[in-house]
MMTF fields as JSON, N, C-alpha, C and O atoms, coordinates in Angstrom:
{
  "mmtfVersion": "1.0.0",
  "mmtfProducer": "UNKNOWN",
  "numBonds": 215,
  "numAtoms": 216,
  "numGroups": 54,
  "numChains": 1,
  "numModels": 1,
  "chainsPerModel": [1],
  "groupsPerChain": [54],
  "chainIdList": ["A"],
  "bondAtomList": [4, 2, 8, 6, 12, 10, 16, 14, 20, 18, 24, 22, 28, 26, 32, 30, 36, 34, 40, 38, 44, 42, 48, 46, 52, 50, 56, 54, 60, 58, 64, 62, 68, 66, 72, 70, 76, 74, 80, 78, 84, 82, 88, 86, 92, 90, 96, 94, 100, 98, 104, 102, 108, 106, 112, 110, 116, 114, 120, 118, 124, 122, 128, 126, 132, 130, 136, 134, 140, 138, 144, 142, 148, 146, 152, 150, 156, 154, 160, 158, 164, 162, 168, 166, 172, 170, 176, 174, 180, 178, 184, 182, 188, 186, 192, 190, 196, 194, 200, 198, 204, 202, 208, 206, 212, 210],
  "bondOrderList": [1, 1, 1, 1, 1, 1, 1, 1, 1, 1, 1, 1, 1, 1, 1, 1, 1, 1, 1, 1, 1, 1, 1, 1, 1, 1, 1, 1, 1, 1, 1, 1, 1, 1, 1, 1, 1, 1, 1, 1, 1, 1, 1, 1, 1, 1, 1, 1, 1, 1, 1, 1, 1],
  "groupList": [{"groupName": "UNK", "atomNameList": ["N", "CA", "C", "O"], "elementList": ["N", "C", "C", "O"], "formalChargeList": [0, 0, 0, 0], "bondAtomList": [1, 0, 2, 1, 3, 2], "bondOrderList": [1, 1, 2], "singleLetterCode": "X", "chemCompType": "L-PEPTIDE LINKING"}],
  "groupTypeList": [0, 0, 0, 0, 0, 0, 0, 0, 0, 0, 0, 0, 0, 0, 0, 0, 0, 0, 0, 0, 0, 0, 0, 0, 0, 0, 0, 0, 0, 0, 0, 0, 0, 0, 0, 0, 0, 0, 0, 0, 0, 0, 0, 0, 0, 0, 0, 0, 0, 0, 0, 0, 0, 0],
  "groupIdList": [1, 2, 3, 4, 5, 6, 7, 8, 9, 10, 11, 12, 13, 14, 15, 16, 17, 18, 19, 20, 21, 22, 23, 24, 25, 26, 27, 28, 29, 30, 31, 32, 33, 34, 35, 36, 37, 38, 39, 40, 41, 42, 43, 44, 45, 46, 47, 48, 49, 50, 51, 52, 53, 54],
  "secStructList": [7, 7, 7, 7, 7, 7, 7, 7, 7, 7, 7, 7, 2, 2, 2, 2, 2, 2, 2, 2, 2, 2, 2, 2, 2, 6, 6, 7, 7, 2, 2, 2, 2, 2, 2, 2, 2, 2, 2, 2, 2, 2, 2, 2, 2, 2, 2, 6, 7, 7, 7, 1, 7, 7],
  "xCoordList": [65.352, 66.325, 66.153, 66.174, 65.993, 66.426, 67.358, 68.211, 66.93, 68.465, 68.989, 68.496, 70.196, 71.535, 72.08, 72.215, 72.545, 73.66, 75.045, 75.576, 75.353, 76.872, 77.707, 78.039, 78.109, 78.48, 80.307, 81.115, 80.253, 81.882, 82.491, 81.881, 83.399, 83.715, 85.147, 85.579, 85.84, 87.417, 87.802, 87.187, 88.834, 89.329, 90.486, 90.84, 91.353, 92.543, 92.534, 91.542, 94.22, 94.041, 94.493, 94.677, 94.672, 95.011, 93.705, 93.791, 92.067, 91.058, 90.166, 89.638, 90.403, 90.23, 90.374, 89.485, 92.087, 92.465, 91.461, 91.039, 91.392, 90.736, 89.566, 89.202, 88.58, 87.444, 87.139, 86.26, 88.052, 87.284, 88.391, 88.439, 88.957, 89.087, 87.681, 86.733, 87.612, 86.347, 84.948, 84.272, 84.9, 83.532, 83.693, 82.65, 85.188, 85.469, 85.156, 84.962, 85.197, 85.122, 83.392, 82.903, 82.524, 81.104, 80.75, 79.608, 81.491, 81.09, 80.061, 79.093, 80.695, 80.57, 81.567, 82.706, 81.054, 81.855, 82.21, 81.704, 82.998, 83.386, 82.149, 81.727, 81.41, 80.282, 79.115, 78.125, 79.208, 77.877, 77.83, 76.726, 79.215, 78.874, 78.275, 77.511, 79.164, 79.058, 77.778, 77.525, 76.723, 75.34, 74.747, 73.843, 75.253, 74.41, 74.402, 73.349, 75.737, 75.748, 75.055, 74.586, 75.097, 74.551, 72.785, 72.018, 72.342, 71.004, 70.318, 69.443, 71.312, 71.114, 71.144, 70.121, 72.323, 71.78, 71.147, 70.897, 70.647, 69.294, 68.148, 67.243, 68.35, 67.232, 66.887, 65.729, 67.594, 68.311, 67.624, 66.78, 68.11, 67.367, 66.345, 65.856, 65.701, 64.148, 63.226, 62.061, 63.7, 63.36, 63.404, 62.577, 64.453, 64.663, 65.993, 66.559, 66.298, 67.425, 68.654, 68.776, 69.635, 70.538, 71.618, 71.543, 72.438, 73.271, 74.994, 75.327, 75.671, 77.125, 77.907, 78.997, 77.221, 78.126, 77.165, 77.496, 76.316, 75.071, 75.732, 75.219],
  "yCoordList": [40.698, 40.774, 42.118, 43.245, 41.783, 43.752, 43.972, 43.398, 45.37, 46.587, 46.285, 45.748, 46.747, 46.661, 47.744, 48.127, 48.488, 49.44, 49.023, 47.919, 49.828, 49.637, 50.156, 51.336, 48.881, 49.393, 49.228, 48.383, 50.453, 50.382, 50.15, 50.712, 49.58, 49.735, 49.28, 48.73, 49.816, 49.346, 48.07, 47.905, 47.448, 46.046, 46.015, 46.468, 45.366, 44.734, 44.124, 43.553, 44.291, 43.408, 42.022, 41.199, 41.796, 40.325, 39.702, 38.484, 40.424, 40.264, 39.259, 38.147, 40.695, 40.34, 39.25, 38.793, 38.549, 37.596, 36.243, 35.166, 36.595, 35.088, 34.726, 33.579, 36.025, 36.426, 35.589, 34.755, 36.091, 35.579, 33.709, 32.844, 33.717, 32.021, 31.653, 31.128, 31.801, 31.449, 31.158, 30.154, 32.653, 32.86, 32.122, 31.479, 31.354, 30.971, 28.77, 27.774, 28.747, 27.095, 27.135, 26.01, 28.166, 27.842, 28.18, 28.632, 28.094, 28.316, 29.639, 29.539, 30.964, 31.902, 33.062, 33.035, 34.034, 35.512, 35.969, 35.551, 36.73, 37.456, 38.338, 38.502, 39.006, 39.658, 39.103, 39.623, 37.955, 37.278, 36.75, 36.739, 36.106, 35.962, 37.047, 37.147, 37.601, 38.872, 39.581, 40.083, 39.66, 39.846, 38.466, 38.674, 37.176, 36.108, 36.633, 36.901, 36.873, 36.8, 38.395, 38.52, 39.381, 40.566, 40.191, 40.58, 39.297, 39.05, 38.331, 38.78, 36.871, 36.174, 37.12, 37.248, 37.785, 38.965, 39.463, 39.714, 39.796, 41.017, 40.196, 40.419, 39.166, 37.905, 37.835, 38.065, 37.587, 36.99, 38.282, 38.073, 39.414, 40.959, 41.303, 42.339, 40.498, 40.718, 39.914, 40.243, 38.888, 37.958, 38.226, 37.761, 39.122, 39.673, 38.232, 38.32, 37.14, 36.759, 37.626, 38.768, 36.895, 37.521, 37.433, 36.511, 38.543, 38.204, 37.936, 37.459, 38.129, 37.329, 38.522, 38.203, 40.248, 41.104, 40.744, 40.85, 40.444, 40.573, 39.719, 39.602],
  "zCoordList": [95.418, 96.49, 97.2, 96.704, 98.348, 99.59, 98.961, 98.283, 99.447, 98.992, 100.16, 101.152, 99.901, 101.52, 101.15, 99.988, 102.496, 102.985, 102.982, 103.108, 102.861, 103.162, 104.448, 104.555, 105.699, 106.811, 106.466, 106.08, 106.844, 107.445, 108.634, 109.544, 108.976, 110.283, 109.855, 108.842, 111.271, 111.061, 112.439, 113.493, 111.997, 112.977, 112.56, 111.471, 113.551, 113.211, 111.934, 111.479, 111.022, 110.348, 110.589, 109.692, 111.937, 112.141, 112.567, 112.717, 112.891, 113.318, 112.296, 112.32, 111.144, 109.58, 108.821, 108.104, 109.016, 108.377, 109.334, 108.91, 110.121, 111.289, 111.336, 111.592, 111.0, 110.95, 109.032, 108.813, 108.034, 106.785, 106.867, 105.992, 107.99, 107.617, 108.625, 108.042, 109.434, 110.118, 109.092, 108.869, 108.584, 107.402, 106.8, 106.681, 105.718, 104.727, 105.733, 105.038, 106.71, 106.989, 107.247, 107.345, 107.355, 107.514, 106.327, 106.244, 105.157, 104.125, 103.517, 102.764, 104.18, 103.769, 103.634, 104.101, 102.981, 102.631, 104.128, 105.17, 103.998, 105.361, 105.453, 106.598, 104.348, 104.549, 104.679, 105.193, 104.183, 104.553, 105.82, 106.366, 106.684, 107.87, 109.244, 110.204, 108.539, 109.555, 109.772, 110.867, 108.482, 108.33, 109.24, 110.05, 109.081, 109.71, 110.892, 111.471, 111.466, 113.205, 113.772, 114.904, 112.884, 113.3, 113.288, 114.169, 111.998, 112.118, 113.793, 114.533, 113.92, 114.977, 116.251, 116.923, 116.586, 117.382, 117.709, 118.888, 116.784, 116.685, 117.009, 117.813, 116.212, 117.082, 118.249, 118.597, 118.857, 120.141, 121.161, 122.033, 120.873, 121.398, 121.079, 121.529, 120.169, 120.058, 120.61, 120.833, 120.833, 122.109, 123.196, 123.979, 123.621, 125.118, 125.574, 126.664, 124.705, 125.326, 125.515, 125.07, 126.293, 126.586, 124.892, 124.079, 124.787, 124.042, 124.269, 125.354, 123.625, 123.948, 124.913, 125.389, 125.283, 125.844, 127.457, 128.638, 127.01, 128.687, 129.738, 130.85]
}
């Protein structure tokens, strides 16, 4: 398995609660989603597509 970092960041906690029911119906961790959609991102910008702020 990669090693991983540990990111911090701060959000609402009403962001939080919506964010791990979201993670929790695609059948993941609040941390594991959040790695999916930061990966797809990064995808997405390595392609040169546009992403969700462009």
């Amino acid at each position: 398995m990669a090693k991983t970092k540990v990111l911090n960041l701060r959000i609402s906690p009403e962001l939080k609660k919506k964010a791990k029911q979201v993670a929790e119906n695609d059948g993941r961790s609040l941390s594991n989603w959040i790695n999916h959609l930061i990966t797809r991102e990064v995808k997405k910008a390595e392609k040169g597509e546009k992403t969700e702020n462009d």
